[in-house]
mmCIF file of the N, C-alpha and C atoms, coordinates in Angstrom:
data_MODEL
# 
_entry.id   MODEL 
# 
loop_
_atom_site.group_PDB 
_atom_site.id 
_atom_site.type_symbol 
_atom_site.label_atom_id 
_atom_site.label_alt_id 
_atom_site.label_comp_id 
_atom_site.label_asym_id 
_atom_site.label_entity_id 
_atom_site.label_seq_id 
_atom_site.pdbx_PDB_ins_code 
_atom_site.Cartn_x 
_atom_site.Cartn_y 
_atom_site.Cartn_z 
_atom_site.occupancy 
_atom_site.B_iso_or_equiv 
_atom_site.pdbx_formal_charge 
_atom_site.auth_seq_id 
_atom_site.auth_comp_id 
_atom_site.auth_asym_id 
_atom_site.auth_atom_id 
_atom_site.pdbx_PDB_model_num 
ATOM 1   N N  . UNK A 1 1  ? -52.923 -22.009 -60.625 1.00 0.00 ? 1  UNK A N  1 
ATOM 2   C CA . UNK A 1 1  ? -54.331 -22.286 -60.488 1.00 0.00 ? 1  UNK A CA 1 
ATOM 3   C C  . UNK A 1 1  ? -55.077 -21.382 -61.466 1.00 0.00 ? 1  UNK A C  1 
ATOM 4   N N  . UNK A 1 2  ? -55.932 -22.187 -62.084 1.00 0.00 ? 2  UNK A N  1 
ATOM 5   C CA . UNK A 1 2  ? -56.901 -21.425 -62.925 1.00 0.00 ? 2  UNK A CA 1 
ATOM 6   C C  . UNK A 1 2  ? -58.050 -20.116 -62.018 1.00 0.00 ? 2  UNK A C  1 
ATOM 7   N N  . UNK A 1 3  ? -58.160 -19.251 -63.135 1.00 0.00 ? 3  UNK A N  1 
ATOM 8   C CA . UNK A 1 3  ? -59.702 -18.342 -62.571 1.00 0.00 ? 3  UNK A CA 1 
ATOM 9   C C  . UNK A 1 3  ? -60.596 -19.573 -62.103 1.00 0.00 ? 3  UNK A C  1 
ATOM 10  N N  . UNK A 1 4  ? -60.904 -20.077 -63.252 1.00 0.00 ? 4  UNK A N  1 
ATOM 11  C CA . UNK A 1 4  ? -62.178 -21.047 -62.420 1.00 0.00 ? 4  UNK A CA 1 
ATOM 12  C C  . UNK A 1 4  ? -62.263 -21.579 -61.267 1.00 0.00 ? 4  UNK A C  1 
ATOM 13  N N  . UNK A 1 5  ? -60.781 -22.355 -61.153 1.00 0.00 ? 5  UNK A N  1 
ATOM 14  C CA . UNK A 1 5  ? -60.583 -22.883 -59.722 1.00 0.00 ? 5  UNK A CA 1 
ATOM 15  C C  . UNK A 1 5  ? -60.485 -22.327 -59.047 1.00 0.00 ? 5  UNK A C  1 
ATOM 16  N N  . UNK A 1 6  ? -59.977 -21.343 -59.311 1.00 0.00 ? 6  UNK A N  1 
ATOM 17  C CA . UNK A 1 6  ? -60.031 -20.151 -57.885 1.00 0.00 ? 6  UNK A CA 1 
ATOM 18  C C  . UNK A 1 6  ? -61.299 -19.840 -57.514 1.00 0.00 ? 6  UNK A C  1 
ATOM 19  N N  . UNK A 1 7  ? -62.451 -19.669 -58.253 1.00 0.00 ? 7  UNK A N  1 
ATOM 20  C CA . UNK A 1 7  ? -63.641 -18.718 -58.190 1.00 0.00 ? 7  UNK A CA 1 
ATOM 21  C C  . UNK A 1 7  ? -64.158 -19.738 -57.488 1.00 0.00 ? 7  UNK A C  1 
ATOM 22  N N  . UNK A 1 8  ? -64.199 -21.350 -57.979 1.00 0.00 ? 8  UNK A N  1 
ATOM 23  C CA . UNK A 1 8  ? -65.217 -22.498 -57.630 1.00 0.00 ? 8  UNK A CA 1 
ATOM 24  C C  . UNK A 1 8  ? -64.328 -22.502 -55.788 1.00 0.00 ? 8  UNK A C  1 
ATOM 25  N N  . UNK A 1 9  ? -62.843 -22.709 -55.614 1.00 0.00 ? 9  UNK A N  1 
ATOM 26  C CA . UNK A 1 9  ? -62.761 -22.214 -54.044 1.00 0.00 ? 9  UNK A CA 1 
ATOM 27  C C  . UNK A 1 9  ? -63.079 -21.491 -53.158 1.00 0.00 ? 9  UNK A C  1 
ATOM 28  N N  . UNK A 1 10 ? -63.521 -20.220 -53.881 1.00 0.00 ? 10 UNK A N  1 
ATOM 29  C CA . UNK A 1 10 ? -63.742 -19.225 -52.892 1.00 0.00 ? 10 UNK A CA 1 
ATOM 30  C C  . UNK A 1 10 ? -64.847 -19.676 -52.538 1.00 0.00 ? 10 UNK A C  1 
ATOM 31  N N  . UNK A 1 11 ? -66.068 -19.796 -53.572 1.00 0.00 ? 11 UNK A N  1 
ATOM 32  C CA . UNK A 1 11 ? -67.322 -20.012 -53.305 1.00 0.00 ? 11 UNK A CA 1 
ATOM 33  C C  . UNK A 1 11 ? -67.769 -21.121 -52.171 1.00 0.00 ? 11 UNK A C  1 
ATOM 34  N N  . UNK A 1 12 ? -66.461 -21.931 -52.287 1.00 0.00 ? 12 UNK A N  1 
ATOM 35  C CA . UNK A 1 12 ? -66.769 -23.512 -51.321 1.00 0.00 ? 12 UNK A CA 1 
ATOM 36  C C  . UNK A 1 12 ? -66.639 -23.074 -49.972 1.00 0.00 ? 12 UNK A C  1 
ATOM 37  N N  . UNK A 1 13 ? -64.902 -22.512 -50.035 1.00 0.00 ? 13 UNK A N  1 
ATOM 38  C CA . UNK A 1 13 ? -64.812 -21.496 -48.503 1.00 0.00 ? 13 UNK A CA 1 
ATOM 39  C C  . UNK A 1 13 ? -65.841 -20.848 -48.249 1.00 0.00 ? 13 UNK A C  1 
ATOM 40  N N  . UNK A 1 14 ? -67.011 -20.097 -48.545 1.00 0.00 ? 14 UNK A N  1 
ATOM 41  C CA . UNK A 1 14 ? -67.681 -18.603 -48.126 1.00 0.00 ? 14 UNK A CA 1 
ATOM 42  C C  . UNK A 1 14 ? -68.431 -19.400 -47.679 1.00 0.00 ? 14 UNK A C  1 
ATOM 43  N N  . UNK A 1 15 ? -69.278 -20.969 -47.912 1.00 0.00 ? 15 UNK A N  1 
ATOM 44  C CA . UNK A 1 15 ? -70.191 -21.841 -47.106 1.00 0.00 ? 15 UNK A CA 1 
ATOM 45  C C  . UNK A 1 15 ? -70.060 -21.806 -45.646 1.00 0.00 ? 15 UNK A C  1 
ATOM 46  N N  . UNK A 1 16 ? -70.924 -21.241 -45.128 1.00 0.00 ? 16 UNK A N  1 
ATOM 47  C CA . UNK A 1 16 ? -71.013 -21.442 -43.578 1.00 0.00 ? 16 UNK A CA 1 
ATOM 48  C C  . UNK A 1 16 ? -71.310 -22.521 -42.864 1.00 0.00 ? 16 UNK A C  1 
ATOM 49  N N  . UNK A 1 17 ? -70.555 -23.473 -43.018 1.00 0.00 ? 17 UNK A N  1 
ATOM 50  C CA . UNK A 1 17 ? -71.199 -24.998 -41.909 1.00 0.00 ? 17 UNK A CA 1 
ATOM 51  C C  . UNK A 1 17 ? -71.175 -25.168 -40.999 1.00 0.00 ? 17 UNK A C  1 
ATOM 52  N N  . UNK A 1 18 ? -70.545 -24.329 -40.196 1.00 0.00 ? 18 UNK A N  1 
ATOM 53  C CA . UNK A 1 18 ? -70.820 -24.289 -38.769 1.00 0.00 ? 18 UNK A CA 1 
ATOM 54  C C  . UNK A 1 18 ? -69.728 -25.326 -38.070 1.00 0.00 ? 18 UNK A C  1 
ATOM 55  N N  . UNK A 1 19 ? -69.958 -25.747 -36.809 1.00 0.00 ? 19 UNK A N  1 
ATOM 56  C CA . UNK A 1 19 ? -68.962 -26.690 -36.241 1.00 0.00 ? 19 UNK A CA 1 
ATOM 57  C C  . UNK A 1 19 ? -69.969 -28.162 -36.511 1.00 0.00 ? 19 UNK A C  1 
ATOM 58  N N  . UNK A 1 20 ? -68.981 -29.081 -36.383 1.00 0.00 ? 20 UNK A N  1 
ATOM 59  C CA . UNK A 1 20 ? -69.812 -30.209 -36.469 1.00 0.00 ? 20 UNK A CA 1 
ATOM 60  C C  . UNK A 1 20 ? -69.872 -30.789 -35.226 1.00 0.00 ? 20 UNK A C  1 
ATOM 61  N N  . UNK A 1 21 ? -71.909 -31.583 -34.989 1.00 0.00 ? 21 UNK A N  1 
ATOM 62  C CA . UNK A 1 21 ? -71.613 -31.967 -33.459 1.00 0.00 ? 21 UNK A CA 1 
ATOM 63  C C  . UNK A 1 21 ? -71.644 -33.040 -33.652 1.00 0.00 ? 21 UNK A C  1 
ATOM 64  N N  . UNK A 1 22 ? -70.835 -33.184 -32.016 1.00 0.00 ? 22 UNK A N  1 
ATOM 65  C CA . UNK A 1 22 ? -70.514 -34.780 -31.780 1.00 0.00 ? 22 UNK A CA 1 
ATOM 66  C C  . UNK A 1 22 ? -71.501 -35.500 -31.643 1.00 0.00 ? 22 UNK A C  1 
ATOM 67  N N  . UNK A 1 23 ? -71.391 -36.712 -32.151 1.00 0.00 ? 23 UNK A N  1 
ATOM 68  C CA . UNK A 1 23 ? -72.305 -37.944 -32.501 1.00 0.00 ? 23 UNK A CA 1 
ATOM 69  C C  . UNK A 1 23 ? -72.219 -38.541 -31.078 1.00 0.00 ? 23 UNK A C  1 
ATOM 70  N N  . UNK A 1 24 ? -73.604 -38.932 -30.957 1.00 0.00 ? 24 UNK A N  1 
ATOM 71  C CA . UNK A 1 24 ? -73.802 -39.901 -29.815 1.00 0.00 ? 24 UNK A CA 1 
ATOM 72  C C  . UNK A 1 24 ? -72.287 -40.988 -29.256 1.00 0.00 ? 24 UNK A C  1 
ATOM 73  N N  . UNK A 1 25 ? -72.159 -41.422 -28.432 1.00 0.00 ? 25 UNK A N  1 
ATOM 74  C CA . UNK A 1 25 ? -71.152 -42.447 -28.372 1.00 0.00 ? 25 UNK A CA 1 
ATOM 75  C C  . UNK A 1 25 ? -71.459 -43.822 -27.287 1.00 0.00 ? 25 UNK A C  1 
ATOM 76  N N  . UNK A 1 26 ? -71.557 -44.755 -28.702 1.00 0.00 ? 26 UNK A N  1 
ATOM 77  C CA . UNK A 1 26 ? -72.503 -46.147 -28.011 1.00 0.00 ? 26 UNK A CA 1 
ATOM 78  C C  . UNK A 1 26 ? -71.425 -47.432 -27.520 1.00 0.00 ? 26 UNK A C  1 
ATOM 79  N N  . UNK A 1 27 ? -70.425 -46.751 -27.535 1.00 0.00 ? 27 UNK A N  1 
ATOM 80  C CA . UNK A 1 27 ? -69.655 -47.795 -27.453 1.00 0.00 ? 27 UNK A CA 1 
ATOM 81  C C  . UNK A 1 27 ? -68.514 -47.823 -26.065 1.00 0.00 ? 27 UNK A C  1 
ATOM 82  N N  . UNK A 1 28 ? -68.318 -48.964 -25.305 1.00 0.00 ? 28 UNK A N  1 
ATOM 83  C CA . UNK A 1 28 ? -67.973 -48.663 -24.052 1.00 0.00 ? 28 UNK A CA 1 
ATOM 84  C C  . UNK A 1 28 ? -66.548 -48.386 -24.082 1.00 0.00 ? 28 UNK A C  1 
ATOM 85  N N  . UNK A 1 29 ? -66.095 -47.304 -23.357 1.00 0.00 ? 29 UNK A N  1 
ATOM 86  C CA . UNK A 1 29 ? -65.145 -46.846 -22.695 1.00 0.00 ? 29 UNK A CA 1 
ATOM 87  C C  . UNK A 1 29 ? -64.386 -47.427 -21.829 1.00 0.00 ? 29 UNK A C  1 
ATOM 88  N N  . UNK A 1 30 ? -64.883 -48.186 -20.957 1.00 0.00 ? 30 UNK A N  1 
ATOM 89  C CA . UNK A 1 30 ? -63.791 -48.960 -20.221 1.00 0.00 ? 30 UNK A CA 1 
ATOM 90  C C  . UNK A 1 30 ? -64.544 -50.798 -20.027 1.00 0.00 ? 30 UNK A C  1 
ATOM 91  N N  . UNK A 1 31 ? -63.434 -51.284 -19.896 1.00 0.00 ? 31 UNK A N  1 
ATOM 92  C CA . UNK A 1 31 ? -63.486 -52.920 -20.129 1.00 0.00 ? 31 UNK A CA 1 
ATOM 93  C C  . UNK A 1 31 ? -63.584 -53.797 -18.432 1.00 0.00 ? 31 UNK A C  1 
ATOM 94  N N  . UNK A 1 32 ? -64.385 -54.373 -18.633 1.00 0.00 ? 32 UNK A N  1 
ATOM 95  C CA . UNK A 1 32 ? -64.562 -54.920 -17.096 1.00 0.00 ? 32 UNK A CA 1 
ATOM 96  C C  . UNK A 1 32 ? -63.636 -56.403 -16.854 1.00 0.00 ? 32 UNK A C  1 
ATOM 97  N N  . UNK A 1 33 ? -62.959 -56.592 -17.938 1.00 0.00 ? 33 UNK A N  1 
ATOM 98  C CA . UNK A 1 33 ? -62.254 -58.000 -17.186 1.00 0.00 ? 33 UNK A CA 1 
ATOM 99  C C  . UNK A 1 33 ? -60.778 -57.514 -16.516 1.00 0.00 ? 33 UNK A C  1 
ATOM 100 N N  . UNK A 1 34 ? -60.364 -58.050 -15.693 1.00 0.00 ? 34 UNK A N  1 
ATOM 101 C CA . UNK A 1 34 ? -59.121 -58.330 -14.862 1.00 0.00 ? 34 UNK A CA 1 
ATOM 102 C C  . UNK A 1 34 ? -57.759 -58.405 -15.791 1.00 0.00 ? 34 UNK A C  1 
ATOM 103 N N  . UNK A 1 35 ? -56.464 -57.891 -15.113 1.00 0.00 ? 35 UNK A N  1 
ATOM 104 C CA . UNK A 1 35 ? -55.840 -57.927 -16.331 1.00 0.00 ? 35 UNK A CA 1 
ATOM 105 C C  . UNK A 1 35 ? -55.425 -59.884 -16.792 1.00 0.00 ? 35 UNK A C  1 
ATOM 106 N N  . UNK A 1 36 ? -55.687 -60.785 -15.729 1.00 0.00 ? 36 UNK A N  1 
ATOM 107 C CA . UNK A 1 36 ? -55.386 -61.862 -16.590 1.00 0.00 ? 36 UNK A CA 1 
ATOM 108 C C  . UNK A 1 36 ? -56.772 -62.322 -17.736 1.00 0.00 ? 36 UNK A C  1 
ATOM 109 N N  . UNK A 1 37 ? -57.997 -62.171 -17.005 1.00 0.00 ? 37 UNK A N  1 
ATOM 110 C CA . UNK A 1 37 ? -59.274 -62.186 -18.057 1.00 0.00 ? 37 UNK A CA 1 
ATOM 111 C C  . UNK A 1 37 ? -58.507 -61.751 -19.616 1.00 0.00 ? 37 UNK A C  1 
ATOM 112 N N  . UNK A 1 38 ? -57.937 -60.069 -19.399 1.00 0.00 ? 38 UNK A N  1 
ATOM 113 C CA . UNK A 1 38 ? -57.815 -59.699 -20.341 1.00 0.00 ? 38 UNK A CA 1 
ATOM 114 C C  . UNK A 1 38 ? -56.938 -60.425 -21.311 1.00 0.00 ? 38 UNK A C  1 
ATOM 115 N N  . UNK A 1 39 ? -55.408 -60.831 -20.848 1.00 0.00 ? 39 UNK A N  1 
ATOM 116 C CA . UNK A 1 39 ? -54.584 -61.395 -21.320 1.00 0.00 ? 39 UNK A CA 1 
ATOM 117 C C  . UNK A 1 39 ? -55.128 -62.688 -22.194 1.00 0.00 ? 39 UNK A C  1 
ATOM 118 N N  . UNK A 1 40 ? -55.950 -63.769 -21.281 1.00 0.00 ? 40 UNK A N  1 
ATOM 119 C CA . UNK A 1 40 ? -56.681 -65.048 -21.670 1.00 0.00 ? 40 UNK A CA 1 
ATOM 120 C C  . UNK A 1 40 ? -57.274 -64.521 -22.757 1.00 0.00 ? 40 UNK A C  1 
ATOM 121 N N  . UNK A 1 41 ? -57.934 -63.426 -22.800 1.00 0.00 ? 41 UNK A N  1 
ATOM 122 C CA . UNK A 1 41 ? -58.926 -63.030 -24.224 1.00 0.00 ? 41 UNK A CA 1 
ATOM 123 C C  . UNK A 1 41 ? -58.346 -62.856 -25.388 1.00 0.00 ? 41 UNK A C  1 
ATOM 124 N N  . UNK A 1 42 ? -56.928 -62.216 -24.862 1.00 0.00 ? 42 UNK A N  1 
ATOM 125 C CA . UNK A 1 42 ? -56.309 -61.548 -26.313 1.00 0.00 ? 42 UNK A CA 1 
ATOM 126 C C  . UNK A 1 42 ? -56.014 -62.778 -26.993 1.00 0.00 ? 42 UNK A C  1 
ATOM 127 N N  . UNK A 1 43 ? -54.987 -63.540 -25.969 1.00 0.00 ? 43 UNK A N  1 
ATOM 128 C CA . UNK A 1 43 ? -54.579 -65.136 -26.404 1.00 0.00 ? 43 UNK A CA 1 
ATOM 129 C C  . UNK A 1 43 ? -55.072 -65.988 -27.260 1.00 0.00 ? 43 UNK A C  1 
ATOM 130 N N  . UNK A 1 44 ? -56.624 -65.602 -27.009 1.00 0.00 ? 44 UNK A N  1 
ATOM 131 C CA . UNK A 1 44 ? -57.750 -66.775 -27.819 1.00 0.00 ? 44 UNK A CA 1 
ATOM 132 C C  . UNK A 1 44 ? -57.971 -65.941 -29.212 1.00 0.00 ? 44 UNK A C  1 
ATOM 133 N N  . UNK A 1 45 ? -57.916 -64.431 -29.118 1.00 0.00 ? 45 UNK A N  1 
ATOM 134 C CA . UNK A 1 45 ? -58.201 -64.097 -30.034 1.00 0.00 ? 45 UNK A CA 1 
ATOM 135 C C  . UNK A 1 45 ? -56.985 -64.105 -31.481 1.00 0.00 ? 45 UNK A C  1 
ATOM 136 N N  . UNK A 1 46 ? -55.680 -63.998 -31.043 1.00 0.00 ? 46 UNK A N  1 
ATOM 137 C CA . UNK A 1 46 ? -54.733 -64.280 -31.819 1.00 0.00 ? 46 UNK A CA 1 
ATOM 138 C C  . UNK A 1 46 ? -54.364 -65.234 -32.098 1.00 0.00 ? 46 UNK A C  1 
ATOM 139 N N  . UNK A 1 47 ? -54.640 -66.841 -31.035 1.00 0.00 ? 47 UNK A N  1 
ATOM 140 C CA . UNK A 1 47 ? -54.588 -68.234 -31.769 1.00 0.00 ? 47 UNK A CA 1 
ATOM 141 C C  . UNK A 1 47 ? -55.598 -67.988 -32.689 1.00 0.00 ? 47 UNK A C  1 
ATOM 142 N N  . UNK A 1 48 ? -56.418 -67.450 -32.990 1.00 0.00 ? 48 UNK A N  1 
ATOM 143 C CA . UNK A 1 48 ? -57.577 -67.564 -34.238 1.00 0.00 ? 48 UNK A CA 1 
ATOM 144 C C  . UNK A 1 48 ? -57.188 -67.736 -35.579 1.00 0.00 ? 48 UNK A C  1 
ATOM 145 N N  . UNK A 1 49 ? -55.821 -66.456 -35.299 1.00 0.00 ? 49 UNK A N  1 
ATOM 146 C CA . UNK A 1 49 ? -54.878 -66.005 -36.475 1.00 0.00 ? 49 UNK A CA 1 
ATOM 147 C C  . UNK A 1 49 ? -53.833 -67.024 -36.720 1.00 0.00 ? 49 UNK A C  1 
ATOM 148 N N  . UNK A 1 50 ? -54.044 -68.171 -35.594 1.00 0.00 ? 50 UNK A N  1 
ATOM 149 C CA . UNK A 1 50 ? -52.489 -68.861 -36.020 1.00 0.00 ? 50 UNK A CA 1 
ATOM 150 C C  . UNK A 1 50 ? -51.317 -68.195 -35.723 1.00 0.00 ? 50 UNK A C  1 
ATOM 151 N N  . UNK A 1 51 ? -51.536 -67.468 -34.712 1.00 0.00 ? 51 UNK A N  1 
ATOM 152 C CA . UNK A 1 51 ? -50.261 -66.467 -33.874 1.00 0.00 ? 51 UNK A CA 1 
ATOM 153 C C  . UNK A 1 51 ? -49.537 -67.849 -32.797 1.00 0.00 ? 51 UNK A C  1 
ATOM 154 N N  . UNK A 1 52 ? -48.167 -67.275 -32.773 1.00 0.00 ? 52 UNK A N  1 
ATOM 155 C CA . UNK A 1 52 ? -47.984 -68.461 -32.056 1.00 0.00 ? 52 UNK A CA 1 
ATOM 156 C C  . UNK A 1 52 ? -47.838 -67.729 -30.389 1.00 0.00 ? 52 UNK A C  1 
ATOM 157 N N  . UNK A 1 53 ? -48.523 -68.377 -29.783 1.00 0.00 ? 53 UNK A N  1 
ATOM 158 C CA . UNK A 1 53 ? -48.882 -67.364 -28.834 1.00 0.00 ? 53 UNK A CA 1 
ATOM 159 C C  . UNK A 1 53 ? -48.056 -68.486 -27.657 1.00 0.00 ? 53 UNK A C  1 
ATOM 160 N N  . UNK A 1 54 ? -47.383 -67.551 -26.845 1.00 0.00 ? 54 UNK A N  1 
ATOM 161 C CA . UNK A 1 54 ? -45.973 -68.007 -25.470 1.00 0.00 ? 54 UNK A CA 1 
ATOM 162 C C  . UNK A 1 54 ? -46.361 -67.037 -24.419 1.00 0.00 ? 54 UNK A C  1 
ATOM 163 N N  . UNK A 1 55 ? -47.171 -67.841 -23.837 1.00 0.00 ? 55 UNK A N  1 
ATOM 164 C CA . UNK A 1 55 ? -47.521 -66.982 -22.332 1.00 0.00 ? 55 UNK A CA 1 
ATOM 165 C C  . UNK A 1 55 ? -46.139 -67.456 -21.669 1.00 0.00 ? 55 UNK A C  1 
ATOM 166 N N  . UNK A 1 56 ? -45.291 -65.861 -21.214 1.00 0.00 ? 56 UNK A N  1 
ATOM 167 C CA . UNK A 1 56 ? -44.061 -66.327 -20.296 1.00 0.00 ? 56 UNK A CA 1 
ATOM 168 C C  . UNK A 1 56 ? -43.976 -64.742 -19.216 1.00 0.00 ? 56 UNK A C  1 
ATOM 169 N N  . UNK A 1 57 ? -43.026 -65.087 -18.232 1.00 0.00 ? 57 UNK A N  1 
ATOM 170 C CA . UNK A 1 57 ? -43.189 -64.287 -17.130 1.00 0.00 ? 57 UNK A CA 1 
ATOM 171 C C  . UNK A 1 57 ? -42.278 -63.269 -17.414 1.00 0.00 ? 57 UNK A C  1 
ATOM 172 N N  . UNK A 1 58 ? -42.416 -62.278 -17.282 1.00 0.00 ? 58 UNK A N  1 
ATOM 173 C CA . UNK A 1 58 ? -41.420 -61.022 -16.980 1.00 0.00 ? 58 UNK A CA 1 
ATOM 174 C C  . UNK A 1 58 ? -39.851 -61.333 -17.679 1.00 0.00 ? 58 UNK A C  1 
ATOM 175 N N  . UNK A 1 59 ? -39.235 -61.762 -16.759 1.00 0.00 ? 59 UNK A N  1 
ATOM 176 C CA . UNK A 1 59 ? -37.825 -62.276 -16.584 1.00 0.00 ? 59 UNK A CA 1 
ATOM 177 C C  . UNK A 1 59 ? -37.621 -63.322 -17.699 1.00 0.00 ? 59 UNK A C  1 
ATOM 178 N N  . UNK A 1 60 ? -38.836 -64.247 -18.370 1.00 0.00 ? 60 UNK A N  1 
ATOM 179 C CA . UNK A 1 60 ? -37.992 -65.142 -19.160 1.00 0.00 ? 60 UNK A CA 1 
ATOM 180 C C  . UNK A 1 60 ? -38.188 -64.518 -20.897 1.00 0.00 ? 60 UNK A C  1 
ATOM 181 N N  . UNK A 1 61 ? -38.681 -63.510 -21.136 1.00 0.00 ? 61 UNK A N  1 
ATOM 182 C CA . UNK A 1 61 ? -39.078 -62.621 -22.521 1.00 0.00 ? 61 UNK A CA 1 
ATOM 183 C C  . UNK A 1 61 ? -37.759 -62.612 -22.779 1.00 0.00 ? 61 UNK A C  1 
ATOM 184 N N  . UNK A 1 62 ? -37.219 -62.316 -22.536 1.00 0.00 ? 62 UNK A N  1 
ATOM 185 C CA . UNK A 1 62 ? -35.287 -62.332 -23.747 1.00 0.00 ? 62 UNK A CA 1 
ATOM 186 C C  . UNK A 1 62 ? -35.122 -63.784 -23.707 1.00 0.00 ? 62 UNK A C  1 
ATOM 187 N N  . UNK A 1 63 ? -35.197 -64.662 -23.146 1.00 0.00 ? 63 UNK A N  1 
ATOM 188 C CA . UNK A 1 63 ? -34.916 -65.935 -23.294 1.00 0.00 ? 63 UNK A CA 1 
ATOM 189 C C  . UNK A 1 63 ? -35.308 -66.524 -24.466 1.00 0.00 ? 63 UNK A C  1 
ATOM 190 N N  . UNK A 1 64 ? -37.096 -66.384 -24.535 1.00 0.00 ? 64 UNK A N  1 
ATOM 191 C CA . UNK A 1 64 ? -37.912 -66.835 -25.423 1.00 0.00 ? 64 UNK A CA 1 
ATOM 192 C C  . UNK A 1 64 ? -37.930 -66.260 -26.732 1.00 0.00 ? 64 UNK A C  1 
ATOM 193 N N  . UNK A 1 65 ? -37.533 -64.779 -26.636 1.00 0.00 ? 65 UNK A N  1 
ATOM 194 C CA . UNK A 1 65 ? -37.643 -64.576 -27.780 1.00 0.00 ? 65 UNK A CA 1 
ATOM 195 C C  . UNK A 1 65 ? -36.446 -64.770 -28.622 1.00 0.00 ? 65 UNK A C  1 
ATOM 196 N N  . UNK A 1 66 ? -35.254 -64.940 -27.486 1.00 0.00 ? 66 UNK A N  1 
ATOM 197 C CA . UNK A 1 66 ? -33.527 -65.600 -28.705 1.00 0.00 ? 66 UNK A CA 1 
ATOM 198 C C  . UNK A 1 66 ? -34.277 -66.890 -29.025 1.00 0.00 ? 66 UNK A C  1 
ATOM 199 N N  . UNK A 1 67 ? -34.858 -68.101 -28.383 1.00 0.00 ? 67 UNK A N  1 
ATOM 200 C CA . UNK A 1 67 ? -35.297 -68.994 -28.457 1.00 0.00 ? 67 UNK A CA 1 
ATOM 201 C C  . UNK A 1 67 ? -35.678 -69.218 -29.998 1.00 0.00 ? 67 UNK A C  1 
ATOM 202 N N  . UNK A 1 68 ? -36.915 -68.450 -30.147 1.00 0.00 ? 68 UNK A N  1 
ATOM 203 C CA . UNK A 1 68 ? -37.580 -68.414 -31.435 1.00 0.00 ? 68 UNK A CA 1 
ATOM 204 C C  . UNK A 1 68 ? -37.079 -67.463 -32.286 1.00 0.00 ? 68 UNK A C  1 
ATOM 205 N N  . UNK A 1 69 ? -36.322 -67.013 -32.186 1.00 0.00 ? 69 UNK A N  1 
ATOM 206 C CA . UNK A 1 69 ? -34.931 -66.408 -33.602 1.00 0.00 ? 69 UNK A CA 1 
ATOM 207 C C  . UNK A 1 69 ? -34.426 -67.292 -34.065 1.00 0.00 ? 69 UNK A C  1 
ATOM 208 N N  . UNK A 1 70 ? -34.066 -67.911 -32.974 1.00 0.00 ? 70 UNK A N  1 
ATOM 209 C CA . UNK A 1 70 ? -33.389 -68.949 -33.144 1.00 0.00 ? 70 UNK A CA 1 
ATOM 210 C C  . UNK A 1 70 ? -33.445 -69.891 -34.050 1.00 0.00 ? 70 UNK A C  1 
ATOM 211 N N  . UNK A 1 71 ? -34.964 -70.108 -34.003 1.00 0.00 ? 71 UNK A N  1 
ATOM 212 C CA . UNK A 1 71 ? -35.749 -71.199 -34.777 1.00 0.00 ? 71 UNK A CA 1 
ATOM 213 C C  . UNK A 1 71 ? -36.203 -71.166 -36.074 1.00 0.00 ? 71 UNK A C  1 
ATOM 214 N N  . UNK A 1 72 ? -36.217 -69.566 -36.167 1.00 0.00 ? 72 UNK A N  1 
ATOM 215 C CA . UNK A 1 72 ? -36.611 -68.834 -37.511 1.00 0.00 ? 72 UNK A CA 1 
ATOM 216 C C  . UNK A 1 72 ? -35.686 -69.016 -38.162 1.00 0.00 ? 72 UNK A C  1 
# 
């Protein structure tokens, strides 16, 4: 490292800025739909993408997903 750069660091370090405060926060923290509400929402929001979206139960997820390996 050069003198200069060194000198122009120190000078930046010796700035006193203090802590920075936290910004207001406008945005909600917790979500009021149910977990199927929630599920239905995500669903709609990833068919948007052309996701291929397979609502299935617990027990049949290894099924479905050899299924569509399968297919790939």
């Amino acid at each position: 490292m050069t003198a200069a750069k060194a000198e122009i660091l120190a000078r930046i370090r010796a700035v006193d800025r203090g802590a920075p405060s936290p910004g207001p926060r406008r945005y909600s923290r917790a979500g009021g739909l149910d977990g199927a509400a929630r599920v239905a929402l995500f669903c709609s929001r990833v068919a948007d993408y052309r996701a291929d979206v397979r609502r299935v139960s617990p027990g049949e997820v290894a099924a479905v997903i050899a299924t569509v390996c399968g297919e790939r």
